[in-house]
mmCIF file of the N, C-alpha and C atoms, coordinates in Angstrom:
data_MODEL
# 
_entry.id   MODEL 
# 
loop_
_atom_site.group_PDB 
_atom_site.id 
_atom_site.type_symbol 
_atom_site.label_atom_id 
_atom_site.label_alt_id 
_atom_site.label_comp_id 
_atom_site.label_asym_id 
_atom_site.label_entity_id 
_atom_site.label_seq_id 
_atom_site.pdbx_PDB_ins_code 
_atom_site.Cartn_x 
_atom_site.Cartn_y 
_atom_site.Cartn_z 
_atom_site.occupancy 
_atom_site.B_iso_or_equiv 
_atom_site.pdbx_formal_charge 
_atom_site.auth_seq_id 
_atom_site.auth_comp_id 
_atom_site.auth_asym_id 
_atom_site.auth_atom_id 
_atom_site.pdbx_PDB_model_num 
ATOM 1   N N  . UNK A 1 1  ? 13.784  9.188   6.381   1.00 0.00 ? 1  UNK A N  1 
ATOM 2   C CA . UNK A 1 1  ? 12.390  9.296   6.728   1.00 0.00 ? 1  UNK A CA 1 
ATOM 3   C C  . UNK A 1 1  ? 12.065  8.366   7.880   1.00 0.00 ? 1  UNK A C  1 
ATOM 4   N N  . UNK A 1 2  ? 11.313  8.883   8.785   1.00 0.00 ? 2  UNK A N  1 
ATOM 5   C CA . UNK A 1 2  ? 10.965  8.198   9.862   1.00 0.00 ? 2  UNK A CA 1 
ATOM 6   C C  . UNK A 1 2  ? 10.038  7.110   8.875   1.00 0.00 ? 2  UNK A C  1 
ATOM 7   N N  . UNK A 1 3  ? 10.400  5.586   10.261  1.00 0.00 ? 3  UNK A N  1 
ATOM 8   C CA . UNK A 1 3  ? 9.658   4.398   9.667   1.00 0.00 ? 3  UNK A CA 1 
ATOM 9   C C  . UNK A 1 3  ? 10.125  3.937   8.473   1.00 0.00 ? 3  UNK A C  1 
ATOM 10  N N  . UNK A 1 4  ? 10.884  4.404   7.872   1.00 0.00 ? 4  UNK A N  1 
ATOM 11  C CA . UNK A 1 4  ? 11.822  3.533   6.570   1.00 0.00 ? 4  UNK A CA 1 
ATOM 12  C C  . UNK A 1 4  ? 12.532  3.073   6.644   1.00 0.00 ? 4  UNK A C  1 
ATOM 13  N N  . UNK A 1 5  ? 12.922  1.728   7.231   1.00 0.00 ? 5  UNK A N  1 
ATOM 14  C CA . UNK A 1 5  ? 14.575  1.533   7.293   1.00 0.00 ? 5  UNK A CA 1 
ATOM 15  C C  . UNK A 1 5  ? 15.078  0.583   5.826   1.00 0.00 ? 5  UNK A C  1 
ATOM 16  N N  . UNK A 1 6  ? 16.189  0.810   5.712   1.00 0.00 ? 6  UNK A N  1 
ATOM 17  C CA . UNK A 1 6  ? 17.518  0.290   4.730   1.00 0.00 ? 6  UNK A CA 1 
ATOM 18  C C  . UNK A 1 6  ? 17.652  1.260   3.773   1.00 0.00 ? 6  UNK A C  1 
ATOM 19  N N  . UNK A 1 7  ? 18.341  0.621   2.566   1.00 0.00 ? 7  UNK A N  1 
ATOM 20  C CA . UNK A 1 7  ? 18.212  2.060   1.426   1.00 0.00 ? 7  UNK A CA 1 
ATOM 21  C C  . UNK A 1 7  ? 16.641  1.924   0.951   1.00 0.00 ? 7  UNK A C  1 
ATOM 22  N N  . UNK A 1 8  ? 16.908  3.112   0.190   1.00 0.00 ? 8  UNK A N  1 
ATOM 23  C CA . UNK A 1 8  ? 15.167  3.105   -0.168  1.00 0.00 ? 8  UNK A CA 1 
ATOM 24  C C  . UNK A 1 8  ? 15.224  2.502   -1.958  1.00 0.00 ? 8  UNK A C  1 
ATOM 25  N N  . UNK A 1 9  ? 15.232  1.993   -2.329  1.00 0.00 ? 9  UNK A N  1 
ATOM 26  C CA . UNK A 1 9  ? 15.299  1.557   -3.926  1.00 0.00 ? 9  UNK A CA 1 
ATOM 27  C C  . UNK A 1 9  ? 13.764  0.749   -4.264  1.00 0.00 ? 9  UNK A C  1 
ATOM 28  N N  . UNK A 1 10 ? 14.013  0.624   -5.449  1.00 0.00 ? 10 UNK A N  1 
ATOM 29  C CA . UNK A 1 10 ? 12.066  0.166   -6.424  1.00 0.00 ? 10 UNK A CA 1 
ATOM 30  C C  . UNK A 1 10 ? 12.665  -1.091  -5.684  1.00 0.00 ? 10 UNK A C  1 
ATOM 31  N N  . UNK A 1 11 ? 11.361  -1.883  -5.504  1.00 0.00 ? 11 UNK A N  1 
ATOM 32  C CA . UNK A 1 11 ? 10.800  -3.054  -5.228  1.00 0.00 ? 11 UNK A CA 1 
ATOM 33  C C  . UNK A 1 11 ? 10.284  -3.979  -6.255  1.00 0.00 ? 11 UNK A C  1 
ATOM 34  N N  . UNK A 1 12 ? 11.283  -5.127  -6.880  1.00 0.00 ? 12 UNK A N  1 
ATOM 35  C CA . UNK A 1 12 ? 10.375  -5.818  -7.953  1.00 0.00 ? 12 UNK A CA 1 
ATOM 36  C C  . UNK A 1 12 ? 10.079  -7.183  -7.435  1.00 0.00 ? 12 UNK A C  1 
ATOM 37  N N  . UNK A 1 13 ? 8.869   -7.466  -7.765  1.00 0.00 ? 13 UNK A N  1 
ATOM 38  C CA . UNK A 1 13 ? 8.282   -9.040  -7.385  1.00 0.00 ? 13 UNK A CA 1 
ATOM 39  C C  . UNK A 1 13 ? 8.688   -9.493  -8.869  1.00 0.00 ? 13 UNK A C  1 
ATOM 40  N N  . UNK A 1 14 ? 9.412   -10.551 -8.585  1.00 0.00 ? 14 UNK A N  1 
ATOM 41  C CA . UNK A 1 14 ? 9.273   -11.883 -9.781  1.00 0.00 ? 14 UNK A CA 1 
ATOM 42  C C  . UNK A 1 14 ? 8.855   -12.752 -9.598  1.00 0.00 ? 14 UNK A C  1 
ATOM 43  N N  . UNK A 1 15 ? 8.250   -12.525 -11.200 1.00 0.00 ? 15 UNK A N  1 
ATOM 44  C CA . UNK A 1 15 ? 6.721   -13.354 -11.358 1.00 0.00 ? 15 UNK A CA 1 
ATOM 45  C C  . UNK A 1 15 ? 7.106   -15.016 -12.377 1.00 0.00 ? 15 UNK A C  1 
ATOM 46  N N  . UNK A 1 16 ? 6.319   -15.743 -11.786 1.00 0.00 ? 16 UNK A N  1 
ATOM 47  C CA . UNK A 1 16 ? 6.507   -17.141 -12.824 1.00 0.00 ? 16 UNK A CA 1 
ATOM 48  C C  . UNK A 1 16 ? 6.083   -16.993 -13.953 1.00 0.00 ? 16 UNK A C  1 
ATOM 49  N N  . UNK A 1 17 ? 7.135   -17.669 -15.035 1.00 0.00 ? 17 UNK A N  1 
ATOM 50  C CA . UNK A 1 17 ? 6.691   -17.527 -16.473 1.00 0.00 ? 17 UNK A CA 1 
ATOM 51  C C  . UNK A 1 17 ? 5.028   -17.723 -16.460 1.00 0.00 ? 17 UNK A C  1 
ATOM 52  N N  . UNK A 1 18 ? 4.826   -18.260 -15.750 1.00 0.00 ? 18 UNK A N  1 
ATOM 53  C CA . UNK A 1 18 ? 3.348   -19.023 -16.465 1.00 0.00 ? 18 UNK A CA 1 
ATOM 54  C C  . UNK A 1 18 ? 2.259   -18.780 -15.401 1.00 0.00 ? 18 UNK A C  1 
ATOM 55  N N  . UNK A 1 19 ? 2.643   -17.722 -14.332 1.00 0.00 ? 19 UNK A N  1 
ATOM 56  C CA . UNK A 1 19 ? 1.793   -16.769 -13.512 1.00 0.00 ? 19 UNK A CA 1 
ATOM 57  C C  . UNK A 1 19 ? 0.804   -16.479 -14.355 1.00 0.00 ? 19 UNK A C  1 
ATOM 58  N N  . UNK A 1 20 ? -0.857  -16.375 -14.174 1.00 0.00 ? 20 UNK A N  1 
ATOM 59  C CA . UNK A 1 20 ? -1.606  -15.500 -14.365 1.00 0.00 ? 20 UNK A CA 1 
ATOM 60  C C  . UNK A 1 20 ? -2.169  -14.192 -13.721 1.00 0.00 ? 20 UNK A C  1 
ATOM 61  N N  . UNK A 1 21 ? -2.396  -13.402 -14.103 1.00 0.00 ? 21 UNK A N  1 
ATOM 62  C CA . UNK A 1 21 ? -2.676  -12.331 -13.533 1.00 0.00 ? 21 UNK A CA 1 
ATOM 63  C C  . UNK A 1 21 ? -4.161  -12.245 -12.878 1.00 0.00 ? 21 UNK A C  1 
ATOM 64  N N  . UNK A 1 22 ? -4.138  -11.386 -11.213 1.00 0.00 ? 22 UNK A N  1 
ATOM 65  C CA . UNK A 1 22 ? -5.278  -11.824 -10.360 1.00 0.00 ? 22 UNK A CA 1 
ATOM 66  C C  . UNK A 1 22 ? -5.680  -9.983  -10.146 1.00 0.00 ? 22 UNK A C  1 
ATOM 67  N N  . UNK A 1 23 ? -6.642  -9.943  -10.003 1.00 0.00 ? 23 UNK A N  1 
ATOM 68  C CA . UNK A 1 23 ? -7.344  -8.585  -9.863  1.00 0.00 ? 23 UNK A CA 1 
ATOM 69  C C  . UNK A 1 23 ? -8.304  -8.697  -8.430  1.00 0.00 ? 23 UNK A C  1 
ATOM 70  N N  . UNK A 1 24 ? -8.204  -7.970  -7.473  1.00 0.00 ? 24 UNK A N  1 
ATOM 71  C CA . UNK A 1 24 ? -8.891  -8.132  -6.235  1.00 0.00 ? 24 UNK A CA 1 
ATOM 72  C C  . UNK A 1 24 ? -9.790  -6.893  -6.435  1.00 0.00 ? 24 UNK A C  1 
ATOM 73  N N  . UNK A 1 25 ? -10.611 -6.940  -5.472  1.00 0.00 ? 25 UNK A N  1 
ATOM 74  C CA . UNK A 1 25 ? -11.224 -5.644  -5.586  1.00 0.00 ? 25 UNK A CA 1 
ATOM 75  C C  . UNK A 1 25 ? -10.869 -5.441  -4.132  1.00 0.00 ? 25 UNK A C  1 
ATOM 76  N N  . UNK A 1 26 ? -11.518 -3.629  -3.982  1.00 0.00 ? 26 UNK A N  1 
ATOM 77  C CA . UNK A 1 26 ? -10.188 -3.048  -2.438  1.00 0.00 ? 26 UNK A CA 1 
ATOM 78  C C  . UNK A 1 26 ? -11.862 -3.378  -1.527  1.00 0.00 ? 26 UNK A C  1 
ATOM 79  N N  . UNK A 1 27 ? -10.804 -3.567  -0.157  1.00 0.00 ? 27 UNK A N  1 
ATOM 80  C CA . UNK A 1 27 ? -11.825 -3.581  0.850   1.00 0.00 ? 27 UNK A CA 1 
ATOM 81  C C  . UNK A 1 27 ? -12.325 -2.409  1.277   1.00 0.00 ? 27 UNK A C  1 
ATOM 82  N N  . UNK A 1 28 ? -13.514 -2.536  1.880   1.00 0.00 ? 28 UNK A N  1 
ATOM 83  C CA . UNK A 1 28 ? -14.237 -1.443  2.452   1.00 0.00 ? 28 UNK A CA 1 
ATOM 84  C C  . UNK A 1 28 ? -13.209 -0.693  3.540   1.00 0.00 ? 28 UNK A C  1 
ATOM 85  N N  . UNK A 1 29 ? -13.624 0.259   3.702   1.00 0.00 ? 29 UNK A N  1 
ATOM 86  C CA . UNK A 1 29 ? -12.712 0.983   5.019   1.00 0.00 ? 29 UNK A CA 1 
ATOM 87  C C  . UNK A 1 29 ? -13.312 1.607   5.777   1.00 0.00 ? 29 UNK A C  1 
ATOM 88  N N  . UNK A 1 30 ? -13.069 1.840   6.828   1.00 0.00 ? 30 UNK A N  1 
ATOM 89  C CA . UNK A 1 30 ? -13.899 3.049   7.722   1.00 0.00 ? 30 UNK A CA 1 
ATOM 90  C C  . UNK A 1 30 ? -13.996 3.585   7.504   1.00 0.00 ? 30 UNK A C  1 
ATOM 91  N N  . UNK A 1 31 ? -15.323 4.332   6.934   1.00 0.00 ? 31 UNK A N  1 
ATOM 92  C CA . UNK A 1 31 ? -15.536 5.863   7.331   1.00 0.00 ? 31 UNK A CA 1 
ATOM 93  C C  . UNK A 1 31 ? -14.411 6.900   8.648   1.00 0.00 ? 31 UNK A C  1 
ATOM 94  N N  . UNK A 1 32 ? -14.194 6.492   9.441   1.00 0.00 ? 32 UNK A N  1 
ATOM 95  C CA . UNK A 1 32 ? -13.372 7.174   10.763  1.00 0.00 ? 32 UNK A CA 1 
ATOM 96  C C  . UNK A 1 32 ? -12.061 7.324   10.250  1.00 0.00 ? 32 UNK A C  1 
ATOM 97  N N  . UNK A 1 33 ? -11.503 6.208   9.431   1.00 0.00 ? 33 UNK A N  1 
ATOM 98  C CA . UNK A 1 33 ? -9.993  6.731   9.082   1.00 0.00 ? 33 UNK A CA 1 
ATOM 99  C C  . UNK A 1 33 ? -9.664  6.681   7.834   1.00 0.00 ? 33 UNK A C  1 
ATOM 100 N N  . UNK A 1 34 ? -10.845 7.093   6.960   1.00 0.00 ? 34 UNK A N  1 
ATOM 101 C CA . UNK A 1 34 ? -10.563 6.697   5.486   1.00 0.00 ? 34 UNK A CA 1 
ATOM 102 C C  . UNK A 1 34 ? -9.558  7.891   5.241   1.00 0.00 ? 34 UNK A C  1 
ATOM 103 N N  . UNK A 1 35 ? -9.884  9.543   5.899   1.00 0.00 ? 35 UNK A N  1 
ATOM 104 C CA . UNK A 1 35 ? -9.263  10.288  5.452   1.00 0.00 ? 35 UNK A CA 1 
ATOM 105 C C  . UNK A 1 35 ? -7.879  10.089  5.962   1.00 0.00 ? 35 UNK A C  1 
ATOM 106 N N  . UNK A 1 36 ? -7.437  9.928   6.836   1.00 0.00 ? 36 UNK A N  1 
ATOM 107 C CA . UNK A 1 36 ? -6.117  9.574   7.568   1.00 0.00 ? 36 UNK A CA 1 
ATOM 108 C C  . UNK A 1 36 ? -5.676  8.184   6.323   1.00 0.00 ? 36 UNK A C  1 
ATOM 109 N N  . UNK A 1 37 ? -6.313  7.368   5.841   1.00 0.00 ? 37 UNK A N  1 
ATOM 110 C CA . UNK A 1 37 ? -5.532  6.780   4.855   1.00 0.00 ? 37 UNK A CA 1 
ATOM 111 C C  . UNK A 1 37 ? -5.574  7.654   3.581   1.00 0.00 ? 37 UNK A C  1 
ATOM 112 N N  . UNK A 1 38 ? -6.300  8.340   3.251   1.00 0.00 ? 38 UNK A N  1 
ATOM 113 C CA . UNK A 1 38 ? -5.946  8.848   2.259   1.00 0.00 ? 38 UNK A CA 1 
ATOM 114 C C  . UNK A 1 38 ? -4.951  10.377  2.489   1.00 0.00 ? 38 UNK A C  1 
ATOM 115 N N  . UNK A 1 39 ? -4.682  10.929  3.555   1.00 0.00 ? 39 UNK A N  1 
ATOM 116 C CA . UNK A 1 39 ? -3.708  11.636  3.989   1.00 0.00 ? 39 UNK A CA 1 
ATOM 117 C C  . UNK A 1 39 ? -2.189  11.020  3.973   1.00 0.00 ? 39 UNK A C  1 
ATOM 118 N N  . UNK A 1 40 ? -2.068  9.577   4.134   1.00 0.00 ? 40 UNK A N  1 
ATOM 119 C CA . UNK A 1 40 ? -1.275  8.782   4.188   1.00 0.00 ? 40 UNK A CA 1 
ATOM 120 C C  . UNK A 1 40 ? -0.854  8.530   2.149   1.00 0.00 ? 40 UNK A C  1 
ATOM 121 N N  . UNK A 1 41 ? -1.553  8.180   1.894   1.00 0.00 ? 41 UNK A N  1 
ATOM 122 C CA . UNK A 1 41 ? -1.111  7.959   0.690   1.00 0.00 ? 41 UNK A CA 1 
ATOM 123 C C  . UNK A 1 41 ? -0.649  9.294   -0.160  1.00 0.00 ? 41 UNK A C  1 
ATOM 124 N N  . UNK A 1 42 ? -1.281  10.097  0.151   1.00 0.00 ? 42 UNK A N  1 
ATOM 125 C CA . UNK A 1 42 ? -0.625  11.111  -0.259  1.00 0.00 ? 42 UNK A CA 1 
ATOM 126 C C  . UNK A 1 42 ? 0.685   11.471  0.023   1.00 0.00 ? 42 UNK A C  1 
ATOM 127 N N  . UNK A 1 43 ? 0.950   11.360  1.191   1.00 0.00 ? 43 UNK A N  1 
ATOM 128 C CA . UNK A 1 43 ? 2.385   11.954  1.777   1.00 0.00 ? 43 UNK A CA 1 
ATOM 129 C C  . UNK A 1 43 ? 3.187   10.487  1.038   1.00 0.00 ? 43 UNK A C  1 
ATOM 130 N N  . UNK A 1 44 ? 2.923   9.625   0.950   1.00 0.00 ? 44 UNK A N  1 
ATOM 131 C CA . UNK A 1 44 ? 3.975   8.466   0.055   1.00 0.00 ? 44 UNK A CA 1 
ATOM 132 C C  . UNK A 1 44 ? 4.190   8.791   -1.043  1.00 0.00 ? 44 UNK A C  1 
ATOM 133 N N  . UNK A 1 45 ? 3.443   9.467   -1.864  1.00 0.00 ? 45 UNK A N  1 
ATOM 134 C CA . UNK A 1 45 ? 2.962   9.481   -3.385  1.00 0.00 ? 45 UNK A CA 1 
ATOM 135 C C  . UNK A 1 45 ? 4.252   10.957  -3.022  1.00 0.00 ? 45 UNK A C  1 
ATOM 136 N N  . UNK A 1 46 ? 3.634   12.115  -2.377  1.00 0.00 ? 46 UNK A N  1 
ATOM 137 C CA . UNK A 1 46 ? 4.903   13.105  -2.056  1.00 0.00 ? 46 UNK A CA 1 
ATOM 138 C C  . UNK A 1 46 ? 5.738   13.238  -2.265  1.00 0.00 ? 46 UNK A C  1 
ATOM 139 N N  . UNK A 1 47 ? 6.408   11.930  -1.191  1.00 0.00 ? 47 UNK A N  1 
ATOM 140 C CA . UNK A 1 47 ? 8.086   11.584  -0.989  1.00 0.00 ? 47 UNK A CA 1 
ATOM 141 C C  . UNK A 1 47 ? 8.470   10.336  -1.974  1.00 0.00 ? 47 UNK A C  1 
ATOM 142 N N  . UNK A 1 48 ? 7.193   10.048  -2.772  1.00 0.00 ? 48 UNK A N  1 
ATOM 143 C CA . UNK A 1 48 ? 8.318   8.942   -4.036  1.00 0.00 ? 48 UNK A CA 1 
ATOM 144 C C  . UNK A 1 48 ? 8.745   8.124   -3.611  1.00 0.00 ? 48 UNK A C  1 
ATOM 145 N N  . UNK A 1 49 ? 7.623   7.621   -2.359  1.00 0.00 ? 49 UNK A N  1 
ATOM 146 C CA . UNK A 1 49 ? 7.770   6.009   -2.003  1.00 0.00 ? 49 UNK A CA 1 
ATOM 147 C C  . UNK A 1 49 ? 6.815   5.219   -2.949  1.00 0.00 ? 49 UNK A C  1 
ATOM 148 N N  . UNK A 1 50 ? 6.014   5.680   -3.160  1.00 0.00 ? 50 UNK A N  1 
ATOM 149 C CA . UNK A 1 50 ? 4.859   4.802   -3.884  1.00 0.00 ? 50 UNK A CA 1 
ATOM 150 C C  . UNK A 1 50 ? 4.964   5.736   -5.350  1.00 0.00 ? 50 UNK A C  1 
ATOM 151 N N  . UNK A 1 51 ? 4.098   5.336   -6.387  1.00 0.00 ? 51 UNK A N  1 
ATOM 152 C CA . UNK A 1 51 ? 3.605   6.308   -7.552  1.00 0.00 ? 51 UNK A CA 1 
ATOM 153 C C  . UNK A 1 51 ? 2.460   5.529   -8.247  1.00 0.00 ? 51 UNK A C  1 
ATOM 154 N N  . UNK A 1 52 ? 1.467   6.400   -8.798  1.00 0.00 ? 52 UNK A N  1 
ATOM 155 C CA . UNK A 1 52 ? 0.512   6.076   -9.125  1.00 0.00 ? 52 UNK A CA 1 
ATOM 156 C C  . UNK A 1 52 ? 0.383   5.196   -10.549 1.00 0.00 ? 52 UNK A C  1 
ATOM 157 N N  . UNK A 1 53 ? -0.829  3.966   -10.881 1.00 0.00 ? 53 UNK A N  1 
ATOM 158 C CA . UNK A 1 53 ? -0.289  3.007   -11.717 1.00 0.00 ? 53 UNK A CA 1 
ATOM 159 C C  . UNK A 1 53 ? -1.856  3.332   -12.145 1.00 0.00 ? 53 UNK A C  1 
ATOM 160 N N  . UNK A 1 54 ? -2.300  3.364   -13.463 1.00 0.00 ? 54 UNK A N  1 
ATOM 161 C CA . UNK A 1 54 ? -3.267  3.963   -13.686 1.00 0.00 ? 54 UNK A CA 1 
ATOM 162 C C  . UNK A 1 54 ? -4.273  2.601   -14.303 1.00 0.00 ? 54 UNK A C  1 
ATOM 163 N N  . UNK A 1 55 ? -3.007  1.858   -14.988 1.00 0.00 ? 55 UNK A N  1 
ATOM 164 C CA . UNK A 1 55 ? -3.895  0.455   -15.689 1.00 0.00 ? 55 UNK A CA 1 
ATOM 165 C C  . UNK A 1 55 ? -2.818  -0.546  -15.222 1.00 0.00 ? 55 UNK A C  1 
ATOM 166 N N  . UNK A 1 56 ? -3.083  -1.889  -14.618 1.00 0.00 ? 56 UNK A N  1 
ATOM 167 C CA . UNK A 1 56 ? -3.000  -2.682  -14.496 1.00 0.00 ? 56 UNK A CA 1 
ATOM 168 C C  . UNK A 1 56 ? -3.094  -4.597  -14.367 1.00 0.00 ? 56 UNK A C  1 
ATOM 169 N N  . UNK A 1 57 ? -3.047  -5.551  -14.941 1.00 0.00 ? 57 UNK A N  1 
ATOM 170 C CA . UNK A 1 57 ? -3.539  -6.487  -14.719 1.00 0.00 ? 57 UNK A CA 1 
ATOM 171 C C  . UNK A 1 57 ? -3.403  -7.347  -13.340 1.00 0.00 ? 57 UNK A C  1 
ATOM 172 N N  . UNK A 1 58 ? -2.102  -6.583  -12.459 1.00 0.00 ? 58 UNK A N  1 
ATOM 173 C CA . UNK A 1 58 ? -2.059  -7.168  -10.930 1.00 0.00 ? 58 UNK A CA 1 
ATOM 174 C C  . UNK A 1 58 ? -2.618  -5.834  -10.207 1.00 0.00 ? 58 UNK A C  1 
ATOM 175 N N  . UNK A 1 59 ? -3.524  -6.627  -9.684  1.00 0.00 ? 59 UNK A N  1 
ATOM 176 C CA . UNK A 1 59 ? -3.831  -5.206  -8.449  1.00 0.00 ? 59 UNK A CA 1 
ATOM 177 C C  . UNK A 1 59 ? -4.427  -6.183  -6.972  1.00 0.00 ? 59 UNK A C  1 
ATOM 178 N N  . UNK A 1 60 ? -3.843  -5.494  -5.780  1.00 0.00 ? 60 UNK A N  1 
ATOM 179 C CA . UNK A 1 60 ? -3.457  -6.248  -4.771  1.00 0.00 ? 60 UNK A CA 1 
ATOM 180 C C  . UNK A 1 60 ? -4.078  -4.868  -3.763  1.00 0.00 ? 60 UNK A C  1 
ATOM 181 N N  . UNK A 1 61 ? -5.325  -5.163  -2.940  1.00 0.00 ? 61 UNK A N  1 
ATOM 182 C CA . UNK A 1 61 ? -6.102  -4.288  -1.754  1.00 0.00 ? 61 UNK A CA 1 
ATOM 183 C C  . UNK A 1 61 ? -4.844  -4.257  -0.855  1.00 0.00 ? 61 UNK A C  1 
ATOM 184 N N  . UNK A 1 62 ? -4.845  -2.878  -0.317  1.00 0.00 ? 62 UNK A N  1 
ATOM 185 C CA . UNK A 1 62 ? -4.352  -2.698  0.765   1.00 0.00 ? 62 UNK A CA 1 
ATOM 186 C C  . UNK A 1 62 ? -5.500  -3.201  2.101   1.00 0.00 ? 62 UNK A C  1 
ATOM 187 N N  . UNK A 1 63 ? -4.696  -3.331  3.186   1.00 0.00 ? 63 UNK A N  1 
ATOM 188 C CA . UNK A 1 63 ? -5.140  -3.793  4.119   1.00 0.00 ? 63 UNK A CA 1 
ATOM 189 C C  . UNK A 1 63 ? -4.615  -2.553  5.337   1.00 0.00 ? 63 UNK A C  1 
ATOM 190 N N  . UNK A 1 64 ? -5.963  -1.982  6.271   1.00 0.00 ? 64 UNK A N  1 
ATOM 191 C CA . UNK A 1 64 ? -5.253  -1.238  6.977   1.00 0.00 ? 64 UNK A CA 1 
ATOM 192 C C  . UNK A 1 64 ? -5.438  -1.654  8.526   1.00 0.00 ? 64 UNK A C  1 
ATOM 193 N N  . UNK A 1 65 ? -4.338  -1.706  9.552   1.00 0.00 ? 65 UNK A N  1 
ATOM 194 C CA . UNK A 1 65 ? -4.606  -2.389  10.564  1.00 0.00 ? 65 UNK A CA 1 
ATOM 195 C C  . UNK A 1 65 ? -4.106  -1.147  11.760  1.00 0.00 ? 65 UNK A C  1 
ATOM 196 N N  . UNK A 1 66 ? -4.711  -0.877  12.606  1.00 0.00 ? 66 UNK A N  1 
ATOM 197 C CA . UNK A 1 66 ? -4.681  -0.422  14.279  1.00 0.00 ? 66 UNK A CA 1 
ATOM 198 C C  . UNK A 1 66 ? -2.903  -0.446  15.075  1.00 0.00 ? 66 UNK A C  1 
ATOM 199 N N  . UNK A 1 67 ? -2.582  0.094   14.822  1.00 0.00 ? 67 UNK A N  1 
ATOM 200 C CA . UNK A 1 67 ? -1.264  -0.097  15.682  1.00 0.00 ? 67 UNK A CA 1 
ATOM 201 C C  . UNK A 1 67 ? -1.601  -0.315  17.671  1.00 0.00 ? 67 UNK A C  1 
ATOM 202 N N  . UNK A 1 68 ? -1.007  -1.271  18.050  1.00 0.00 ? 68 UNK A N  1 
ATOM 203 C CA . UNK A 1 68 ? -1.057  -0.856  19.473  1.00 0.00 ? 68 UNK A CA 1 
ATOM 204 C C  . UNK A 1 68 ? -1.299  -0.288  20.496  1.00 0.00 ? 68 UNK A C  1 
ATOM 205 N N  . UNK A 1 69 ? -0.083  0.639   20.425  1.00 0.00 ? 69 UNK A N  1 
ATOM 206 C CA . UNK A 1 69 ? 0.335   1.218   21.596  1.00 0.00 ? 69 UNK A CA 1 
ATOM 207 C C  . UNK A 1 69 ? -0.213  2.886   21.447  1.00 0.00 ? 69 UNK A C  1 
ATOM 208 N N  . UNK A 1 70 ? -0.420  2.923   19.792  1.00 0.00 ? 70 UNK A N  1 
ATOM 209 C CA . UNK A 1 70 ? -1.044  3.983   19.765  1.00 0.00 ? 70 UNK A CA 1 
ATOM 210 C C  . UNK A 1 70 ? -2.205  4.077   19.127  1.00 0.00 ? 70 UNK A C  1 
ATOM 211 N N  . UNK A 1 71 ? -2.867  5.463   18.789  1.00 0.00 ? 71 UNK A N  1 
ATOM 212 C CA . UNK A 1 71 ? -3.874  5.236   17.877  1.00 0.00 ? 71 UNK A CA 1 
ATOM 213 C C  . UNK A 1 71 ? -3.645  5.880   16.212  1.00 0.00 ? 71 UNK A C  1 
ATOM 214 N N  . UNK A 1 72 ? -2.495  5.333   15.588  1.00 0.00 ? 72 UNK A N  1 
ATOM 215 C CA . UNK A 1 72 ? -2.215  5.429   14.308  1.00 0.00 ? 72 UNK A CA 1 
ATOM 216 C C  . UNK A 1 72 ? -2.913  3.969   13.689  1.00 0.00 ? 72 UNK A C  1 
ATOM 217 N N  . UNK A 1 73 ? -2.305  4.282   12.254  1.00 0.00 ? 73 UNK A N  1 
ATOM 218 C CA . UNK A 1 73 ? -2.569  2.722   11.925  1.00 0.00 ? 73 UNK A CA 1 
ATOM 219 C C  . UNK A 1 73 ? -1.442  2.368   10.613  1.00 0.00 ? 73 UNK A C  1 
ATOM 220 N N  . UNK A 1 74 ? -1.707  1.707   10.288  1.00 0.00 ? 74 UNK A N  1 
ATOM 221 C CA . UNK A 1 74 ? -0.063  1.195   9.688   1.00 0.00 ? 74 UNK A CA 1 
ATOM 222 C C  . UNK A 1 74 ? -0.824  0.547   8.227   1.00 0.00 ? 74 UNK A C  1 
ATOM 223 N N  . UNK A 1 75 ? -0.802  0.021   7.684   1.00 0.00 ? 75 UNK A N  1 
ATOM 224 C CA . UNK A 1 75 ? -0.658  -0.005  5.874   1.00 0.00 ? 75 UNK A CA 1 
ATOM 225 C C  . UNK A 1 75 ? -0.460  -1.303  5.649   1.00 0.00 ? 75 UNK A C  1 
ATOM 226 N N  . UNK A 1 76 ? -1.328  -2.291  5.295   1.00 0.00 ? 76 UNK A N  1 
ATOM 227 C CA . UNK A 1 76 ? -0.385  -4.042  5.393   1.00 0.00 ? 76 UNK A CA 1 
ATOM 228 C C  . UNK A 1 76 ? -0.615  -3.913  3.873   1.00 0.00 ? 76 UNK A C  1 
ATOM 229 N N  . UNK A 1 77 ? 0.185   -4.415  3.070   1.00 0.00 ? 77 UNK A N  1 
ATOM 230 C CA . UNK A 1 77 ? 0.126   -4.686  1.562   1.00 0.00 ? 77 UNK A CA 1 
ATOM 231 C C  . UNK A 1 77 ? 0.489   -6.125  1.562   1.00 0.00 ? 77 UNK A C  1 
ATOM 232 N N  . UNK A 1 78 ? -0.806  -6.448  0.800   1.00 0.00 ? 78 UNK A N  1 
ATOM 233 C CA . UNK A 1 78 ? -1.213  -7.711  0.269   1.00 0.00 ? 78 UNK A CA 1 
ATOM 234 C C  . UNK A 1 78 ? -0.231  -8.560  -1.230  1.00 0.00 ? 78 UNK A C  1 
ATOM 235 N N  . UNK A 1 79 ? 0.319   -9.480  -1.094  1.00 0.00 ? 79 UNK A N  1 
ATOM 236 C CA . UNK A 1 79 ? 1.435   -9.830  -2.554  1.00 0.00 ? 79 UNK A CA 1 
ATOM 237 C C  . UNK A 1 79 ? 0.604   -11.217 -2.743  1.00 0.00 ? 79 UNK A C  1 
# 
């Protein structure tokens, strides 16, 4: 897949025994590219890069930022 590099395998964060769990709430987004992010998440959810988590005690806002050179925009995830 374009924009993926290495193998593709699950991603686990390890957490400290004695971590508590933090809940953010998501940031606002543009109106102008909300659908282009949500076109985006879809096509991840698709190809079984991402999958949907319905209840959680960590939840972490995406952040979406402007690419450069073009006018896409790219996905920053918050840890």
């Amino acid at each position: 897949m374009k924009g993926i590099k290495g193998e593709l395998g699950e991603m686990k964060i390890e957490l400290q025994p004695d971590a508590k769990p933090i809940k953010h709430h998501p940031y606002h987004l543009n109106p102008r590219i909300k659908e282009k992010v949500k076109w985006d998440i879809d096509w991840m959810l698709a190809a079984g890069i991402i999958f949907p988590v319905y209840e959680s005690d960590w939840i972490s806002p995406i952040l979406i930022q402007s690419k450069k050179d073009t006018k896409d925009i790219r996905f920053v995830f918050i840890l």
